[in-house]
C-alpha positions as CSV (number, residue, x, y, z in Angstrom):
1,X,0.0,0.0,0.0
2,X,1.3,3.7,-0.9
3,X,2.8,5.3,2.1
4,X,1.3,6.9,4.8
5,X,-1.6,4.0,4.0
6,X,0.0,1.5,4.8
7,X,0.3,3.0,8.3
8,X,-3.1,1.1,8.6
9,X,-2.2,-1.7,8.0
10,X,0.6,-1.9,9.8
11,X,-1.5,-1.4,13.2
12,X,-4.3,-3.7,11.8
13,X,-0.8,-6.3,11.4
14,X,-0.2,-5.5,15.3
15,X,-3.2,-5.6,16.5
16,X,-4.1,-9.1,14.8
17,X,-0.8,-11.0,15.7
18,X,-1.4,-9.5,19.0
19,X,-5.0,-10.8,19.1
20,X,-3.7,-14.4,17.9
21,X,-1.0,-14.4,20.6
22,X,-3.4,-13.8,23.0
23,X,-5.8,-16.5,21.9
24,X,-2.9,-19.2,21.7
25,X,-2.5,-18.9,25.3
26,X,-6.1,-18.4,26.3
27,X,-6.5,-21.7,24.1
28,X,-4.1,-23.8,25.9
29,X,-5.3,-27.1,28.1
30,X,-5.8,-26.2,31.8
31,X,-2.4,-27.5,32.3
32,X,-0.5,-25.0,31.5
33,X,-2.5,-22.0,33.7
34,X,-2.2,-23.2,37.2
35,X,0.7,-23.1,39.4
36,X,3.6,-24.8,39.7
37,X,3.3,-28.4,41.2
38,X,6.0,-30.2,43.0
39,X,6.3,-32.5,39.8
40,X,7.0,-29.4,37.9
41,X,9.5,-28.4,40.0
42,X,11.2,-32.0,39.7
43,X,11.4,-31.1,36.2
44,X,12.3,-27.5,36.4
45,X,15.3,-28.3,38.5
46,X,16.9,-31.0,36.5
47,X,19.7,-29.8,34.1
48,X,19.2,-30.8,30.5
49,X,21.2,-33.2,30.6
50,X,19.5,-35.4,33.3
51,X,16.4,-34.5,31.6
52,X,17.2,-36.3,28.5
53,X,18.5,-38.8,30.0
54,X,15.4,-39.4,31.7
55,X,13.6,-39.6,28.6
56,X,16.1,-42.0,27.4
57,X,15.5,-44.4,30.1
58,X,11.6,-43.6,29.8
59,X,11.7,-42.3,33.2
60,X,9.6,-39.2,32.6
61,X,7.2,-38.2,29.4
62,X,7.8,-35.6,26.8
63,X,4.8,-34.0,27.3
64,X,5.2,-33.5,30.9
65,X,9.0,-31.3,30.2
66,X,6.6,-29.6,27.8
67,X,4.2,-29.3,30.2
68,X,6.2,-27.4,33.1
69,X,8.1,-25.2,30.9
70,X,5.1,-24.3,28.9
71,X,3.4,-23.2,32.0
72,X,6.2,-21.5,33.5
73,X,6.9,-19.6,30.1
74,X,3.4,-18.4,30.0
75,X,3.8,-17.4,33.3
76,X,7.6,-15.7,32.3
77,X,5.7,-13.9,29.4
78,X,2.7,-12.1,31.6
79,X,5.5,-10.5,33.4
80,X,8.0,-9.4,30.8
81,X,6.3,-9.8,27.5
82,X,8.8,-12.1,26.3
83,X,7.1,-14.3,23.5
84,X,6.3,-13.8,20.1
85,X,4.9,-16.7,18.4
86,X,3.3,-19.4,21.0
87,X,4.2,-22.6,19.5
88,X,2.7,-25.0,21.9
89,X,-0.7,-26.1,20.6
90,X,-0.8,-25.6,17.7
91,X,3.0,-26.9,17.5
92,X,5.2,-28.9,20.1
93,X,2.2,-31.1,21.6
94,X,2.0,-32.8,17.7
95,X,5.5,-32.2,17.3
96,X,6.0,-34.1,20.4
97,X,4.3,-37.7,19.5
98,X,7.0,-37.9,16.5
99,X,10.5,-37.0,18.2
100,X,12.9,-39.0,18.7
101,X,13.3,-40.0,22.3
102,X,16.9,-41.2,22.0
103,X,18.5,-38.3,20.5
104,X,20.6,-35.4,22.2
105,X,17.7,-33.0,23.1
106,X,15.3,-36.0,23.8
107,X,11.9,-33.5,24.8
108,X,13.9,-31.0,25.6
109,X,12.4,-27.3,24.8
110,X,14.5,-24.9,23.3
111,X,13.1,-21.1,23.2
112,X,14.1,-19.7,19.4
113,X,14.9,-15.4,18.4
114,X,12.0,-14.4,16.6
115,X,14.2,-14.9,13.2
116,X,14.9,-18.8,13.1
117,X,12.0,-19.9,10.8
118,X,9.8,-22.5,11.9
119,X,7.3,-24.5,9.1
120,X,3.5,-23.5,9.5
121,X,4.5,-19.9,11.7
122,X,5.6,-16.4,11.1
123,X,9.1,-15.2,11.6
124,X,8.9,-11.3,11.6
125,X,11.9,-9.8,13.0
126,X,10.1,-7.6,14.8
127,X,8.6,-6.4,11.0
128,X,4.7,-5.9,10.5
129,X,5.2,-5.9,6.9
130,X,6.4,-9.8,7.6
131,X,3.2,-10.6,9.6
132,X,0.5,-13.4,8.1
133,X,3.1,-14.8,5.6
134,X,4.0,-18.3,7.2
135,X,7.0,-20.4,6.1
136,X,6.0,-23.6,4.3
137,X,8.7,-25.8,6.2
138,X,11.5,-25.5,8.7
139,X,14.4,-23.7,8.5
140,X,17.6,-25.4,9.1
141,X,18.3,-25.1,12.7
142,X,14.8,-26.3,13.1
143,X,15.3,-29.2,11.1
144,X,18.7,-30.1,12.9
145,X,16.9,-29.5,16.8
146,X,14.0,-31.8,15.2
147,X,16.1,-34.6,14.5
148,X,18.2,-34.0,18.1
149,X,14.2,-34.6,19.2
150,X,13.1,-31.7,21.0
151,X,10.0,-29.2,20.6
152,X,10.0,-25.1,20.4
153,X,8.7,-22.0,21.7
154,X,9.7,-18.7,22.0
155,X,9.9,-13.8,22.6
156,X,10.2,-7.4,26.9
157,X,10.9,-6.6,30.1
158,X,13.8,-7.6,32.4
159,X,12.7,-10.0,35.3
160,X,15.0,-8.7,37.7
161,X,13.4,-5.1,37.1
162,X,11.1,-4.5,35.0
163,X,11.7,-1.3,34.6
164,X,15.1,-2.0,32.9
165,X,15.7,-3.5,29.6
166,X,16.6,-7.6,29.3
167,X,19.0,-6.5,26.3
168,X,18.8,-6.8,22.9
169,X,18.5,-7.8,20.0
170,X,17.8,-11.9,21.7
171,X,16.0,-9.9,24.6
172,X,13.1,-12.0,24.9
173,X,15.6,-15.2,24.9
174,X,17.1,-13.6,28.0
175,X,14.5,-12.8,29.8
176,X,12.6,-16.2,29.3
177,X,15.5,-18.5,30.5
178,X,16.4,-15.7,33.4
179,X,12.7,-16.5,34.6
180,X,12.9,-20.2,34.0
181,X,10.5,-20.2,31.6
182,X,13.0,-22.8,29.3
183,X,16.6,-23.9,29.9
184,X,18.3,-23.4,26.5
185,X,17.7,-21.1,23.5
186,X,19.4,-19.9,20.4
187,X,20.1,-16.0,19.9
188,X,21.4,-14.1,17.3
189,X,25.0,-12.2,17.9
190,X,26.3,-9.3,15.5
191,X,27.3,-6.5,17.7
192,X,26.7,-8.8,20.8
193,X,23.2,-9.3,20.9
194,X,23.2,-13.0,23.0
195,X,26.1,-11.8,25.7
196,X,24.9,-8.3,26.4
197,X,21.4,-9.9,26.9
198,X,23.5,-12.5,29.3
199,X,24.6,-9.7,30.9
200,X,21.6,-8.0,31.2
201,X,19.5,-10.6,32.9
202,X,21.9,-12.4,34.6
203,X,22.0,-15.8,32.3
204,X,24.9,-18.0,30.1
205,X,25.8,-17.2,26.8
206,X,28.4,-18.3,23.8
207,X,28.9,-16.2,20.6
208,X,30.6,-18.8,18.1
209,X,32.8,-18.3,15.4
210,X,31.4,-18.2,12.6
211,X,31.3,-21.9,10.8
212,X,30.9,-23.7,14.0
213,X,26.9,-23.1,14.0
214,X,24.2,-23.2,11.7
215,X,22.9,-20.1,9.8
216,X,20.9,-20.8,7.5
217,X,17.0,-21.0,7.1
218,X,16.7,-17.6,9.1
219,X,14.6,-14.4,8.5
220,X,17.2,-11.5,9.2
221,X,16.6,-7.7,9.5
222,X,19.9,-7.2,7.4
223,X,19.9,-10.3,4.9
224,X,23.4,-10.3,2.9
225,X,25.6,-7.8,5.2
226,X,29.0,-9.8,5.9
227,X,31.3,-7.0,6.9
228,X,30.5,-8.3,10.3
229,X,28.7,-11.6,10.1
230,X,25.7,-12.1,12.3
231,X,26.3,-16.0,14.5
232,X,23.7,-17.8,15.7
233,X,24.6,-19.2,18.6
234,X,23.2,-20.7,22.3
235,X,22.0,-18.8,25.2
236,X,20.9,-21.2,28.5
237,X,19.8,-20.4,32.2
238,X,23.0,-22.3,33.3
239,X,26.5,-23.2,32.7
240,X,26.3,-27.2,32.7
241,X,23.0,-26.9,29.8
242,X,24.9,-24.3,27.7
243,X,27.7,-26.7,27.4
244,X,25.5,-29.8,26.7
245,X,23.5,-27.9,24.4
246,X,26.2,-26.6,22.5
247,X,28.2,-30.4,22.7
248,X,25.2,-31.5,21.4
249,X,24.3,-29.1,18.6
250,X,27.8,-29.8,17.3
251,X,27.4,-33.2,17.7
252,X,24.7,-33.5,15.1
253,X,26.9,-32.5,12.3
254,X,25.1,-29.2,11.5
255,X,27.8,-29.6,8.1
256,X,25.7,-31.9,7.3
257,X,22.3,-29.9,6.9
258,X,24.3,-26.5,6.5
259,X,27.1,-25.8,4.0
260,X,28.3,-22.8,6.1
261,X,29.6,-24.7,8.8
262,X,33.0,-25.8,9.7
263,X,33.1,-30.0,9.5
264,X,34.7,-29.6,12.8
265,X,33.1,-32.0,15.4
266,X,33.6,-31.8,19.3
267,X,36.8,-31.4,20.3
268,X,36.6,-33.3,23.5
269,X,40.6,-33.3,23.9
270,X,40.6,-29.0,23.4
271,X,38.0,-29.3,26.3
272,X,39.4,-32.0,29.0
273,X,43.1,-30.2,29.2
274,X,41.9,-26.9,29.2
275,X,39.8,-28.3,32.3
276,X,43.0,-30.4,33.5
277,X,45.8,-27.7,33.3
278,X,46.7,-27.1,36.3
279,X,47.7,-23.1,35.7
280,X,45.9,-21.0,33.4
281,X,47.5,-17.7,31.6
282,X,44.8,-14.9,31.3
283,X,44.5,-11.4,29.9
284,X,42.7,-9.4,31.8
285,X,41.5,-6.2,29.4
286,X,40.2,-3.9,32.1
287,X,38.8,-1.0,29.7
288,X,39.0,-0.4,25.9
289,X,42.2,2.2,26.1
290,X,45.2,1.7,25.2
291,X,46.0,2.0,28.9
292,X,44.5,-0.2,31.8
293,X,43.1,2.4,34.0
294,X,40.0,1.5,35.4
295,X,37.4,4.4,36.3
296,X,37.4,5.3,39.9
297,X,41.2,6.4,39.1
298,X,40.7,8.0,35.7
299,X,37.2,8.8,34.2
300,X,38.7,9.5,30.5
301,X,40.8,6.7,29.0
302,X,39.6,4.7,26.3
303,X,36.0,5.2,24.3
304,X,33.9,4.1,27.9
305,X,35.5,3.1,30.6
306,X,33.6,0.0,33.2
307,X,31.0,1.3,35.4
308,X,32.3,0.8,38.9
309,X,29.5,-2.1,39.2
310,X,31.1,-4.1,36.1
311,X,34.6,-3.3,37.2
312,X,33.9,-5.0,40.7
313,X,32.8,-7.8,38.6
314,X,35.5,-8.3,36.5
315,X,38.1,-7.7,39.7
316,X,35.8,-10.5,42.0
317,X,37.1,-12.7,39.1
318,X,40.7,-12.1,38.8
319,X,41.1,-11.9,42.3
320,X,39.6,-15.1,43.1
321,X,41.2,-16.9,39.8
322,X,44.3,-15.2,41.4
323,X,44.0,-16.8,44.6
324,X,43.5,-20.1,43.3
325,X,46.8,-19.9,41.2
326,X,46.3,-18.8,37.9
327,X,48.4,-16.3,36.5
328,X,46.7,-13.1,36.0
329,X,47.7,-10.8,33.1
330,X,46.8,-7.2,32.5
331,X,47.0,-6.5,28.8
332,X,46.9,-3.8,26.4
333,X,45.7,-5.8,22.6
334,X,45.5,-3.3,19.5
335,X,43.1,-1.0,20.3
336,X,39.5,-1.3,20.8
337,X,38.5,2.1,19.4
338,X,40.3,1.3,16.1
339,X,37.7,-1.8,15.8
340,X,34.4,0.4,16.7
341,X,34.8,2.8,14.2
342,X,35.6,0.0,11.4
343,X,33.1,-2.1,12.8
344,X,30.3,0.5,13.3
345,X,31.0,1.5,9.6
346,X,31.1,-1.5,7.9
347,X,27.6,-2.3,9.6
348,X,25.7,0.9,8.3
349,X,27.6,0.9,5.1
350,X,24.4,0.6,2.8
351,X,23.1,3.4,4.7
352,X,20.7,1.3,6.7
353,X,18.3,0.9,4.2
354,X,18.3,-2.9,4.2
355,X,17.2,-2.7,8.1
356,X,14.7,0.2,6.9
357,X,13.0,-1.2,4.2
358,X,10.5,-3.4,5.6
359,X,9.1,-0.7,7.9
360,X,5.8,0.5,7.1
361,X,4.5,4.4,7.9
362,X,5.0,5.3,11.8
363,X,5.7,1.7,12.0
364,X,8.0,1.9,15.4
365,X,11.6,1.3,16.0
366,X,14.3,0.7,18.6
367,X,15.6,3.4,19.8
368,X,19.6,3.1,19.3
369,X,18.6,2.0,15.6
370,X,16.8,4.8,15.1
371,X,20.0,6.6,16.0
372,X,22.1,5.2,13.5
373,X,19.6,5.4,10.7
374,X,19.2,8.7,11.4
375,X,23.3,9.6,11.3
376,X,22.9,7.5,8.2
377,X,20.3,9.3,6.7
378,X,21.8,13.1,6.8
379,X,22.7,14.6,4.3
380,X,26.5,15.3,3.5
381,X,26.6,19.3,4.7
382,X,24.7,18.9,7.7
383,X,27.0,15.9,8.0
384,X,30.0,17.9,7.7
385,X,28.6,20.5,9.7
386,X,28.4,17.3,12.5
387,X,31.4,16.5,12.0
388,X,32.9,19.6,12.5
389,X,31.1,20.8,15.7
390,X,31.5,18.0,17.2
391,X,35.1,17.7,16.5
392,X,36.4,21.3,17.4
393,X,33.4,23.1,19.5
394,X,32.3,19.8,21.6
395,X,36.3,18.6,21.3
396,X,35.0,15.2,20.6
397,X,37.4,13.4,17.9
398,X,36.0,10.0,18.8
399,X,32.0,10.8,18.7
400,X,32.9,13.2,15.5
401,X,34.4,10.2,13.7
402,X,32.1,7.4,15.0
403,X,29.0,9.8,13.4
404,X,30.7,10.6,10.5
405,X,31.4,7.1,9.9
406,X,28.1,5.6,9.9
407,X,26.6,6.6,6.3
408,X,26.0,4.4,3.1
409,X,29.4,3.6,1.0
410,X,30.6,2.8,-2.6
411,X,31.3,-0.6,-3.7
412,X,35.0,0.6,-3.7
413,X,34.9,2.1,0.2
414,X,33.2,-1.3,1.1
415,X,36.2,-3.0,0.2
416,X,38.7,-0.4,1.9
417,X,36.5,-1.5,4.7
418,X,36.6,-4.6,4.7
419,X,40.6,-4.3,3.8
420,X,41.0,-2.5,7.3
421,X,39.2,-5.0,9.2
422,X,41.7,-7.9,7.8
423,X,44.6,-5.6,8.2
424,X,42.9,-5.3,12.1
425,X,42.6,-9.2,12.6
426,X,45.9,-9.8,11.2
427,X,47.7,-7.4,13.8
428,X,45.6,-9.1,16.5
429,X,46.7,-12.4,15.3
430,X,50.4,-11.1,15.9
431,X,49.9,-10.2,19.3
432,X,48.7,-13.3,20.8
433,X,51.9,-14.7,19.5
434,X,54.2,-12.2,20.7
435,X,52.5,-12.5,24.2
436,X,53.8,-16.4,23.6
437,X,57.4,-14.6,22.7
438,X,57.3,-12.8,25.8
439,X,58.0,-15.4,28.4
440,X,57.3,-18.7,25.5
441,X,54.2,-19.3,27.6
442,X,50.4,-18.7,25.0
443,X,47.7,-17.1,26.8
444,X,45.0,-19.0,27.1
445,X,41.9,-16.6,27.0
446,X,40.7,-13.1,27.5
447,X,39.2,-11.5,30.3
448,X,36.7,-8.7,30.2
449,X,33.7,-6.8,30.8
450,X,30.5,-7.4,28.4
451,X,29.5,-4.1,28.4
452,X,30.5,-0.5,30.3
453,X,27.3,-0.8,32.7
454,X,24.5,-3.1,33.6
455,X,21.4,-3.0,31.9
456,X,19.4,0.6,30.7
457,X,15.7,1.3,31.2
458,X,14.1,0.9,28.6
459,X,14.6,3.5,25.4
460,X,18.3,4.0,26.8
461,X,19.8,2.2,24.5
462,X,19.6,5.6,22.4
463,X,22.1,7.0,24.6
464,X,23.8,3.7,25.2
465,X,23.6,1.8,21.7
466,X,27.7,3.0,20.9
467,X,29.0,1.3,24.2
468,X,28.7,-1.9,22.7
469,X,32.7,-2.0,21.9
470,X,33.2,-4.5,24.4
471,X,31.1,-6.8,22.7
472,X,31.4,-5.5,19.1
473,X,35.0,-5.8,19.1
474,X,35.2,-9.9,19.1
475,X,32.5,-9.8,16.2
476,X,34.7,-8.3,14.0
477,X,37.6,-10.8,15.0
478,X,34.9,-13.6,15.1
479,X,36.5,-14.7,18.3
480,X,34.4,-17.2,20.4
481,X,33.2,-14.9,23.3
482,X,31.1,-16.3,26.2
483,X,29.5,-14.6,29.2
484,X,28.4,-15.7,32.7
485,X,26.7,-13.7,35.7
486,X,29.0,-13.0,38.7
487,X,27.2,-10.8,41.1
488,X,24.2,-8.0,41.2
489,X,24.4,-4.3,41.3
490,X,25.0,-3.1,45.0
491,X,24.3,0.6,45.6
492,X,26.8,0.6,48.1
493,X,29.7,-1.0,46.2
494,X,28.9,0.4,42.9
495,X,28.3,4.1,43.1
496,X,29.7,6.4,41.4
497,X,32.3,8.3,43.0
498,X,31.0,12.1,44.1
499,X,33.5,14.0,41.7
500,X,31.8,12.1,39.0
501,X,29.4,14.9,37.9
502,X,32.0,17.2,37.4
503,X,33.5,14.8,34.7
504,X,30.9,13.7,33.1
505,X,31.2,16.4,30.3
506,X,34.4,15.8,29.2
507,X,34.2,12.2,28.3
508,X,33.2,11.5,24.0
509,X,29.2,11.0,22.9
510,X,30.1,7.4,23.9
511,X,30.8,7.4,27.2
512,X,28.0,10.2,28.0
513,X,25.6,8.0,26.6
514,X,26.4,5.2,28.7
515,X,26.5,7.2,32.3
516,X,23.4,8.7,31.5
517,X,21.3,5.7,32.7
518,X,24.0,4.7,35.4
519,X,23.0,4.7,38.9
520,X,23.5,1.9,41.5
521,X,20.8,2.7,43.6
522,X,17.8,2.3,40.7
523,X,19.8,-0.6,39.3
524,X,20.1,-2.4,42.2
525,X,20.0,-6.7,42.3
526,X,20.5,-5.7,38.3
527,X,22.9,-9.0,37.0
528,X,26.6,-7.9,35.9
529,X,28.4,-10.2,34.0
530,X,31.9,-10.8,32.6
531,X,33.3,-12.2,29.0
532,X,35.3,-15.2,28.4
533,X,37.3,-14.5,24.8
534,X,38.6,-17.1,22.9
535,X,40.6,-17.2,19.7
536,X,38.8,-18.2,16.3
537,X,37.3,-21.5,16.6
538,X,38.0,-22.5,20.1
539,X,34.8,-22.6,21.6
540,X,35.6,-26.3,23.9
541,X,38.5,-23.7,25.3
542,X,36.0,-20.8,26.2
543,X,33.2,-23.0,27.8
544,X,36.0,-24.5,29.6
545,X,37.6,-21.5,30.8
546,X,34.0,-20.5,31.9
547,X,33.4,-23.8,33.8
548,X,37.2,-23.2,35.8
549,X,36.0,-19.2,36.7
550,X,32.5,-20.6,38.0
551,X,34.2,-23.8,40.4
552,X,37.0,-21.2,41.5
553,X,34.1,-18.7,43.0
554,X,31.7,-21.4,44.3
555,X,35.0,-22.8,46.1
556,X,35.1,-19.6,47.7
557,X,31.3,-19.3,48.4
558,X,30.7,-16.8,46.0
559,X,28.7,-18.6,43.1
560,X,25.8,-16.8,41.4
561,X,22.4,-17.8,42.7
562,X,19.7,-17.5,39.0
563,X,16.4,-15.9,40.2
564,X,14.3,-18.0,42.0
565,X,11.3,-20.0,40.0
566,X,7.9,-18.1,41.0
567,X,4.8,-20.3,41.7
């Protein structure tokens, strides 16, 4: 329909998916709407791996797992508005009575991003204009968690606080498994979009390389942009079922159904002496400068320094991995910044049309993308004019060059592009083996925050969408990146310090954006995170590395609790 019409039917679209949502779960069997039973709960706490073990033996039904996760994610969704399309009945109960129960995921539920297609159901991506059009037949991920016999649901507030955000883009992922409304789900991860959600609500996350996951049969908002790959990749409520999960999803030879995958099975030998040697070597990265300076002793280095919440995270870690006998490396890699501007431009570098395009008349938008399209969208005086102003009046190089940068390129600046970010991955590649040079010992992973702060109320991500670096920085080296909650936001521990507000105006557009929405005492019992990094392919390593960090601090009594199952 010609624009503004098609305004119309973009709220008849919303209103009507909203309509079917709501009858979906009005429609489901009485088992599913009361409360949680002590049989549930025998279910709910099980890991996955017991579960399907369970099924194996014949010990416990399909329909029952379905059963107690369906009701709690019904219950997950009146508090956060996590779901999208409610594939329960019609879905996983006649998916169910054809699985098979000897495979990896044997009735095992796994929530999906609103982008993974499933036969017979919408995928929108968040698009109207996508509404009413279902796919025929499963995508490939579907197909592949089909034959590892399991059924699917799944998409927003944050159940910690639902006044704050539970992350995005894979928000409604996060916030489902935070509740317990499933244990294991699959996310999508460009700029870091299934570890900042980990972050934000306080759950497990792995962003793989790419190749070591399946991509294909998705419904993406930015189909065909590979200057910085988007992953799919596996989000869970806790360590031991994103491991099995992701075991298992290698296991079934994605290759196999997927010709963008590596054929690189399990590496079961990568994982047992990373869990066996004795003395692990690990980078910390404390910030994203070029010097390790964290911010209660300098409020300027880098693009966005750690809130002092995130920093306390990241130090709990160290200290205890410290304690236990691993050696404990500050570093200082190439620098961050140089990857956010090359990233951030290669991302926009059709302008963001692709992204724009399906959007109908006043059809709404997230906040921080709205941002960059509209940077994207100026034209080049007022640009300029930016540029300039922001440069020499506001004495922001940083924010004047990470605005000017995100605009639509030529075929032949796309490739300078893409020529830095090689020429960026190569000098990275050089320094993890001249920190072997050093003392002939490698290092075996990365240490860092996920993001500058916890998580924003909502709409702040159009202050805070730049302060992504943390994250954006191992997309462009497609390192394997995972994150795992440590602690909650104490407005004691993590305040600001009082000469704060005074220096709040001299740090970039970046920075500024991100302390906006900081402030311990609202964002209190908020989850903080830190980020396991990995090099390229090395995912056994990462998961490993994560499992060492999480028996260190439960050895010390300081293991993270997940929220509590409501009734």
């Amino acid at each position: 329909m010609i624009t503004p019409f098609d305004y119309f039917e973009h709220r008849r679209a919303c209103k009507q998916k909203q309509l079917e949502r709501s009858d979906r779960i009005a429609n489901l069997s009485p088992e599913y709407h009361g409360p949680v039973s002590s049989s549930d709960r025998q279910i709910l706490d099980k890991p996955i791996d017991q579960l399907v073990q369970d099924v194996h033996k014949e010990a416990i039904k399909p329909i029952d797992i379905l059963r107690s996760y369906g009701k709690l994610a019904i219950k997950a969704h009146a508090k956060t508005n996590c779901l999208t399309e409610v594939m329960i009945n019609p879905g996983a109960e006649e998916w169910i009575e054809n699985i098979n129960l000897k495979g990896p995921l044997a009735g095992i539920p796994v929530s999906l991003k609103d982008s993974i297609i499933v036969g017979g159901f919408d995928t929108s991506v968040g698009y109207s204009r996508y509404t009413g059009k279902p796919y025929p037949q499963d995508g490939t991920m579907v197909r592949i968690l089909k034959d590892a016999a399991n059924d699917v649901w799944g998409r927003t507030t944050n159940p910690h606080n639902t006044n704050y955000s539970p992350g995005g883009s894979t928000g409604g992922e996060s916030a489902l498994l935070a509740y317990g409304g499933g244990r294991i789900g699959v996310g999508s991860d460009v700029a870091g979009s299934v570890r900042v959600p980990a972050h934000f609500a306080g759950i497990y996350s792995l962003r793989c390389s790419t190749g070591r996951w399946p991509k294909m049969g998705m419904n993406t908002s930015m189909p065909g942009q590979e200057g910085i790959p988007s992953v799919f990749s596996p989000m869970a409520r806790t360590l031991p079922d994103l491991v099995y999960f992701t075991k298992s999803m290698i296991g079934m030879k994605p290759w196999e159904y997927d010709h963008s995958v590596h054929p690189i099975p399990w590496r079961t030998d990568l994982y047992n002496s990373t869990k066996d040697q004795k003395t692990l070597r690990i980078g910390v990265m404390e910030t994203d400068g070029e010097k390790a300076v964290l911010l209660n002793q300098n409020p300027k280095p880098g693009v966005v320094p750690p809130s002092p919440a995130c920093a306390r995270a990241l130090s709990a870690v160290t200290t205890a991995l410290s304690s236990s006998g691993h050696t404990i490396i500050p570093i200082t890699p190439p620098s961050p910044s140089t990857a956010l501007l090359t990233a951030s431009s290669l991302l926009s570098a059709d302008g963001c049309l692709t992204f724009l395009a399906p959007f109908r008349t006043f059809e709404g938008n997230d906040p921080g993308a709205s941002l960059l399209s509209l940077f994207a969208s100026l034209p080049l005086p007022f640009r300029y004019i930016h540029y300039l102003w922001t440069k020499y009046i506001r004495q922001d190089p940083f924010w004047a060059d990470l605005t000017y940068g995100i605009r639509k390129r030529t075929v032949r600046e796309q490739w300078e592009l893409v020529a830095q970010r090689e020429a960026y991955k190569a000098s990275w590649h050089q320094w993890w083996q001249d920190q072997e040079k050093e003392d002939g010992k490698k290092l075996d992973v990365i240490l860092t925050v996920p993001n500058a702060t916890p998580a924003v109320p909502h709409g702040g991500m159009r202050d805070a969408l730049a302060s992504c670096g943390y994250t954006f920085l191992f997309n462009l080296l497609d390192y394997p990146s995972g994150v795992l909650p440590i602690t909650h936001v104490s407005p004691h521990l993590d305040a600001l310090p009082p000469s704060f507000s005074s220096t709040i105006a001299n740090l970039n557009g970046v920075a500024r954006g991100a302390y906006k929405h900081y402030d311990a005492v609202a964002m209190q019992g908020l989850p903080v995170g830190v980020q396991v990094v990995g090099q390229r392919l090395q995912e056994e390593k990462v998961v490993a590395v994560m499992e060492r960090v999480v028996e260190v601090l439960e050895g010390r009594g300081e293991g993270y609790d997940v929220l509590e199952i409501d009734d």
